[in-house]
C-alpha positions as CSV (number, residue, x, y, z in Angstrom):
1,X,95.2,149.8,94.6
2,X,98.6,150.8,93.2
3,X,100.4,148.1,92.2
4,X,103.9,147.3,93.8
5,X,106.9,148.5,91.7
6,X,110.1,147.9,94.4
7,X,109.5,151.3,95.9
8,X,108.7,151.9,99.8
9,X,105.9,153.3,101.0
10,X,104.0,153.7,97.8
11,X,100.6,155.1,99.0
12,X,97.4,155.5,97.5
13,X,95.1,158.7,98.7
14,X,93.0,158.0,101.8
15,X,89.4,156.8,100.5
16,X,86.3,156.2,102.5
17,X,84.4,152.9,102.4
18,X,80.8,151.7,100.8
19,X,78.1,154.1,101.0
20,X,80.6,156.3,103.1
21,X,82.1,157.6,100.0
22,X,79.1,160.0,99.4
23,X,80.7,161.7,102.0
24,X,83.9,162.0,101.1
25,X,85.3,165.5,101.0
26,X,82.5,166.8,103.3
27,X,83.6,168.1,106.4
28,X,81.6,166.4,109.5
29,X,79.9,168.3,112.1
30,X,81.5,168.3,115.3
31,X,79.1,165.7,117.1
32,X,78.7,166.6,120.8
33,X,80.7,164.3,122.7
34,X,79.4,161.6,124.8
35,X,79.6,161.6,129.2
36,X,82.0,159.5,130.4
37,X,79.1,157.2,131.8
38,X,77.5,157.2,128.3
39,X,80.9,156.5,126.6
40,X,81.5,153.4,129.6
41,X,77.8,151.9,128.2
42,X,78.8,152.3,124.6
43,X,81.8,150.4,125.4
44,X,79.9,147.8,127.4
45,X,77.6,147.2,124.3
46,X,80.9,146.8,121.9
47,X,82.6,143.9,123.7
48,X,79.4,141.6,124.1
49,X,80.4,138.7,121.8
50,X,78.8,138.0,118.6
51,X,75.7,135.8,118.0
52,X,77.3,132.2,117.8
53,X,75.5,132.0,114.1
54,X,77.9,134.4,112.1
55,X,81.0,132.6,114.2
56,X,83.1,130.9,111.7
57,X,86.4,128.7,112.5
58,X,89.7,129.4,110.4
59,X,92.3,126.8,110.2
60,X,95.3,127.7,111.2
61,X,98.3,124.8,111.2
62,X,97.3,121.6,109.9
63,X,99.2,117.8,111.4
64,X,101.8,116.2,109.5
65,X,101.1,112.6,110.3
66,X,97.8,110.6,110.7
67,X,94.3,111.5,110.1
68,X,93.3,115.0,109.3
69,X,93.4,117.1,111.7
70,X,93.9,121.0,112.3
71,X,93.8,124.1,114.7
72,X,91.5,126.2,114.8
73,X,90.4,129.5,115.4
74,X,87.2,131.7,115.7
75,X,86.3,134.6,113.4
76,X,83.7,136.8,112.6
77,X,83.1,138.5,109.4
78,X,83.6,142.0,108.8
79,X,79.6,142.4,108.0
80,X,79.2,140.8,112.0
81,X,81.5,144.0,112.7
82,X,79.2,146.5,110.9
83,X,76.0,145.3,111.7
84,X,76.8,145.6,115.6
85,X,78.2,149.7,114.6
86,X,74.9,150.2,113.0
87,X,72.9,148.9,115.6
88,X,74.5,151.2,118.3
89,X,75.4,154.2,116.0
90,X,73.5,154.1,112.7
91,X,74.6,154.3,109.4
92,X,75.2,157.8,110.0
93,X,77.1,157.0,113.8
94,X,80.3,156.2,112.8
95,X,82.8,156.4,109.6
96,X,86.1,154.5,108.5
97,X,88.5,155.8,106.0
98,X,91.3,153.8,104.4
99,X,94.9,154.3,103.4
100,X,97.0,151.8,100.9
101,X,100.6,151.5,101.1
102,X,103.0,148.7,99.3
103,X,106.2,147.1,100.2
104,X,109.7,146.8,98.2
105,X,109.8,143.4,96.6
106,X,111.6,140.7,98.6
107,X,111.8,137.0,99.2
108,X,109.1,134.6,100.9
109,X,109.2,130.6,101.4
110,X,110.9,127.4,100.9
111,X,110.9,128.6,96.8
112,X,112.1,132.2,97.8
113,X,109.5,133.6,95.3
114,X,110.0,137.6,95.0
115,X,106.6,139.2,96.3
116,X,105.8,142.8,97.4
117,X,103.1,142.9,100.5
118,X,100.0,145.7,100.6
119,X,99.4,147.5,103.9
120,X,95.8,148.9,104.4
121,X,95.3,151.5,107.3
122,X,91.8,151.5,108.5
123,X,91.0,154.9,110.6
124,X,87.5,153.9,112.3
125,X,85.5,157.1,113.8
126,X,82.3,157.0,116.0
127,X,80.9,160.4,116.3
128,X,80.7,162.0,119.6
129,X,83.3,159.1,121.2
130,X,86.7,159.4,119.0
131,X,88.8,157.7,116.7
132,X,91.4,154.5,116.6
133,X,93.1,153.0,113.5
134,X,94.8,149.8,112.9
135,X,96.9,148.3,109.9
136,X,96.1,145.0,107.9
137,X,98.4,143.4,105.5
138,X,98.9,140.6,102.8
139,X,101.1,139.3,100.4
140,X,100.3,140.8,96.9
141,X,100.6,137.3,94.5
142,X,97.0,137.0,96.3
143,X,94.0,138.2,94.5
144,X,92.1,139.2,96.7
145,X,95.1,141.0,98.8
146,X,93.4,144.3,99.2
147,X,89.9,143.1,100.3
148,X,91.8,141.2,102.8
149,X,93.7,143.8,104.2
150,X,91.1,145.9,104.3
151,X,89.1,143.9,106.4
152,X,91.9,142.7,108.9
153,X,92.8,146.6,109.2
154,X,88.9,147.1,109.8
155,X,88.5,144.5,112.1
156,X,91.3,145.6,114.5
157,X,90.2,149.3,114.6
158,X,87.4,147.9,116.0
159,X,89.0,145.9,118.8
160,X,90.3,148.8,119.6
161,X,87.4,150.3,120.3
162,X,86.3,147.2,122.3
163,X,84.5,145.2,119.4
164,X,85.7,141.8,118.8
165,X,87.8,141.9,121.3
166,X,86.9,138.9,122.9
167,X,87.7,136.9,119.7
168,X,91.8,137.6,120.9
169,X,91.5,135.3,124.0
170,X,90.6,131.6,122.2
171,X,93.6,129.0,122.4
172,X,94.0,127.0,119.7
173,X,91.9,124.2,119.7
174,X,92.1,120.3,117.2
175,X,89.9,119.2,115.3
176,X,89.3,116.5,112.2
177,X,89.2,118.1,109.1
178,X,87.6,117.1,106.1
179,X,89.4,116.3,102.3
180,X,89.2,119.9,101.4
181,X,91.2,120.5,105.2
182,X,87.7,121.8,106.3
183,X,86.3,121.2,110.1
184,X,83.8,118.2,110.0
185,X,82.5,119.8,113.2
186,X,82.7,123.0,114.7
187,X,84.2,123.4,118.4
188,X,81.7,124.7,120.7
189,X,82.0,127.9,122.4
190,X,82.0,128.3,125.9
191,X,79.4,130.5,128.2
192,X,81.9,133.6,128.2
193,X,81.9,134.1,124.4
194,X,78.1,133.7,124.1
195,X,75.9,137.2,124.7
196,X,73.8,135.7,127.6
197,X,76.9,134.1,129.2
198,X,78.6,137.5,129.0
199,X,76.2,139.6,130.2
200,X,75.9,137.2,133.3
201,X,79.7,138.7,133.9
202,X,81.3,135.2,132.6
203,X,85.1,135.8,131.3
204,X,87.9,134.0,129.8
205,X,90.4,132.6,132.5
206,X,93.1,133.6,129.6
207,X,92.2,137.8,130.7
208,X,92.9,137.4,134.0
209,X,91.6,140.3,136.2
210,X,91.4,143.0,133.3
211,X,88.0,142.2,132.0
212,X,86.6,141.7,135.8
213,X,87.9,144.7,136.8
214,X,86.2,146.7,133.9
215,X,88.2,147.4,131.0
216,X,85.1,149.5,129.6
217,X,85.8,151.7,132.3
218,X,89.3,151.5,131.6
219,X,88.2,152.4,127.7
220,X,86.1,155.2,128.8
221,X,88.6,157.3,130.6
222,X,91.2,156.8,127.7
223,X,88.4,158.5,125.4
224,X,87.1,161.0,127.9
225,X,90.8,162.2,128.1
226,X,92.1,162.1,124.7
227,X,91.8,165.1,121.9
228,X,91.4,165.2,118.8
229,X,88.8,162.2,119.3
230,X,91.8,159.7,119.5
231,X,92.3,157.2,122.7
232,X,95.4,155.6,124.3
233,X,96.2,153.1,126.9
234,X,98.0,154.0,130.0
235,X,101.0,155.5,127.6
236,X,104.0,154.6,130.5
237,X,102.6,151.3,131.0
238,X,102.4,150.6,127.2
239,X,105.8,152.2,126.3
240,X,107.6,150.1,129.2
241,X,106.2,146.8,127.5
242,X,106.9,148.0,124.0
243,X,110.5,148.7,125.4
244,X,110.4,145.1,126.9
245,X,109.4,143.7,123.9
246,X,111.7,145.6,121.3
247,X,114.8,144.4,123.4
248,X,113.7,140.6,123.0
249,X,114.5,140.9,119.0
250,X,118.0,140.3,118.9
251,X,118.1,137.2,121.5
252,X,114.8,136.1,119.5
253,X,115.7,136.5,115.5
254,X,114.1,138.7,113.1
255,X,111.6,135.6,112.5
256,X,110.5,134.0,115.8
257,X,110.1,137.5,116.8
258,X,107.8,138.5,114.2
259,X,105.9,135.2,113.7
260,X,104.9,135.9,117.1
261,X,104.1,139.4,116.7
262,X,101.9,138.5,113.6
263,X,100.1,135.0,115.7
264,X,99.9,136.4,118.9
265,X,98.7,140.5,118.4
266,X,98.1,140.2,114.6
267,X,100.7,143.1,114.0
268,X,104.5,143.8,112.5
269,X,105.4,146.1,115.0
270,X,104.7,146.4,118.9
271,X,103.8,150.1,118.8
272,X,101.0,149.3,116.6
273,X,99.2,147.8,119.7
274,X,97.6,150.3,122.2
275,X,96.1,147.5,124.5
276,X,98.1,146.3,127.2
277,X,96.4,143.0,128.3
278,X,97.7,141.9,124.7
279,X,101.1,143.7,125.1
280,X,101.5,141.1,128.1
281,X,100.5,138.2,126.6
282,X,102.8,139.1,123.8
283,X,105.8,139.5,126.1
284,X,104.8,136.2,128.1
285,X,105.1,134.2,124.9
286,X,108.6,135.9,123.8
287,X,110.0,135.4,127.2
288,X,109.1,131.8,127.0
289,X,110.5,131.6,123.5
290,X,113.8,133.2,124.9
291,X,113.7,130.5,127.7
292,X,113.6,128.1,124.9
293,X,115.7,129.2,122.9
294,X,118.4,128.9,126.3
295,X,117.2,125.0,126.4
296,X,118.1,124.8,122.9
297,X,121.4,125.9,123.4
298,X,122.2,123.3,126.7
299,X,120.9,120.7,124.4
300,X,123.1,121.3,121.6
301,X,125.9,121.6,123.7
302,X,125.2,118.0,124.5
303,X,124.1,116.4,120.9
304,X,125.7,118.4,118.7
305,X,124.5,120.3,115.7
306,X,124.5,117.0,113.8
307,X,121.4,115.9,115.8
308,X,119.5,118.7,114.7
309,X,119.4,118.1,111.2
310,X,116.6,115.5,110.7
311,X,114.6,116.8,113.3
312,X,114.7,120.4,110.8
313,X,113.6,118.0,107.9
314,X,111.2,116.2,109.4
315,X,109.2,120.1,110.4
316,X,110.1,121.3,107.1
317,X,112.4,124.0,108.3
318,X,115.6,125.0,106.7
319,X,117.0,126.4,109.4
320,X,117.0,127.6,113.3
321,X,116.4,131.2,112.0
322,X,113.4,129.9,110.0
323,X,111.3,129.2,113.2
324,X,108.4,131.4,113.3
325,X,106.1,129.6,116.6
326,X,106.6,128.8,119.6
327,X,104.9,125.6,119.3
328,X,107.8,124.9,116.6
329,X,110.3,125.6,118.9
330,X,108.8,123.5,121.7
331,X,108.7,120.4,118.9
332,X,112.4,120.7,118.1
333,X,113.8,121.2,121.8
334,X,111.1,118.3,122.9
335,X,112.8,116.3,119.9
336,X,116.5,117.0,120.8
337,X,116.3,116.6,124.9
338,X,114.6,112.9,123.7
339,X,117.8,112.2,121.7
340,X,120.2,113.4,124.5
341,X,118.0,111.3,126.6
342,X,117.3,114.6,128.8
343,X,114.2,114.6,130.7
344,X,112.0,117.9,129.2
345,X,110.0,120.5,132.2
């Protein structure tokens, strides 16, 4: 990894993963495509969830007050991710190549500590279907930033192709944790993200109508139509929520607009996102953070910024243009319409 010096856009050359690299600099033999029908079962196979075993549950925002408790959130490993491409493909089925970029250095936290962030691009190819990459990032003071980058960036090449996928429509569920902020228990999953309860045609209610109505079908004609081996989504319907959700920035801030970019789709920028069942739920959460952000507003009008103060403290948050959730957002209005004595929707 090249380590960050201030400068933009450093970048390290491309370079192929694990046994891959005996390949590297080898040209590939065009591989026959695959039918549309063959591509739609391939695709079929990718989105059946993971064994429960190799499910693991990351904590994600821990309580203030009271016991220990946290949200959580399901994960799999990358090796769950690989094991399923060799099953289907082979070793010799499919490919991923990496790209390393850096940052500038610039200020993060409460301490404003000067740190540069590493961006891995992970380019993930199955023969005879096509190609999809996605971008992982993490802030350089941690050790293992590249590893983790590299993984994230793996991971969501794969949901692009299908794999994982399922893993994007959990909510965010409490439970106790333990004096090392570790679950005591793990939260059970339901029916739809176990194999058997998915191939009985059970989904989660948080998809709506696009896994019902076959997004593997959907997948399949993006493939069978692309060149080069790379896939799209519908490329008016995604631009037309990209361009909904670009114009949301200024009435949002720089960081309640990214916080939810990074929670929500697990990206910086919207373009980076080619699915548009997450490119909804990503506008549905901003517009309800805009609508927020208008209660906010009434409220003040009525309390006064003076009002807002401890209620800041109390969440740990400097200032208004600090928020980064919507759940925070939702705290501090809640807080303020209790003080003016205003009733909250």
């Amino acid at each position: 990894m090249t380590p960050p010096n201030g400068h933009a856009e450093n970048q390290s050359p491309p370079r192929v993963n694990g046994a891959d690299s005996a390949l590297a600099g080898m040209p590939l033999a065009p591989a026959p495509r695959f039918s549309d029908d063959r591509i739609k079962q391939i695709v079929d196979a990718l989105e059946v969830p993971f064994d429960p075993s190799v499910i693991e549950w990351r904590v994600t925002n821990t309580s203030k007050n009271g016991k220990p408790r946290g949200q959580v959130m399901p994960y799999a490993d990358q090796r769950a991710y690989t094991d399923r491409l060799n099953a289907l493909f082979t070793p010799a089925g499919w490919t991923r190549k990496y790209a390393v970029h850096t940052t500038p250095n610039f200020e993060r936290g409460k301490d404003q500590k000067t740190v540069a962030k590493v961006f891995v691009t992970c380019e993930l190819t199955i023969l005879g279907m096509g190609s999809h990459s996605a971008t992982g990032e993490e802030w350089t003071d941690d050790e293992n930033a590249c590893t983790s980058a590299e993984a994230q960036a793996f991971k969501r090449s794969c949901c692009c192709l299908g794999l994982g996928r399922y893993l994007y429509y959990f909510s965010r569920e409490w439970v106790d944790l333990d004096e090392r902020k570790r679950p005591k228990t793990a939260p059970r999953l339901p029916k739809w993200a176990t194999p058997d309860g998915w191939r009985e045609g059970l989904r989660p209610q948080a998809q709506g109508q696009s896994a019902s109505a076959g997004h593997a079908a959907n997948t399949a004609q993006k493939f069978s139509g692309a060149r080069n081996g790379n896939g799209g989504g519908d490329p008016g319907n995604i631009n037309a929520l990209v361009h909904q959700i670009v114009t949301l920035e200024r009435a949002l801030g720089k960081s309640l607009y990214r916080g939810l970019l990074k929670t929500i789709a697990r990206v910086w920028k919207p373009d980076q996102v080619q699915d548009p069942v997450l490119l909804e739920r990503v506008l549905a959460h901003m517009q309800a953070a805009e609508r927020g952000l208008r209660r906010l507003d009434a409220v003040l009008d009525k309390t006064g910024s003076a009002a807002l103060g401890p209620i800041l403290r109390s969440l740990q948050i400097r200032s208004l243009d600090r928020i980064e959730s919507l759940e925070t957002l939702k705290q501090i209005v809640v807080a303020l319409e209790a003080s003016a004595g205003t009733s909250t929707q």
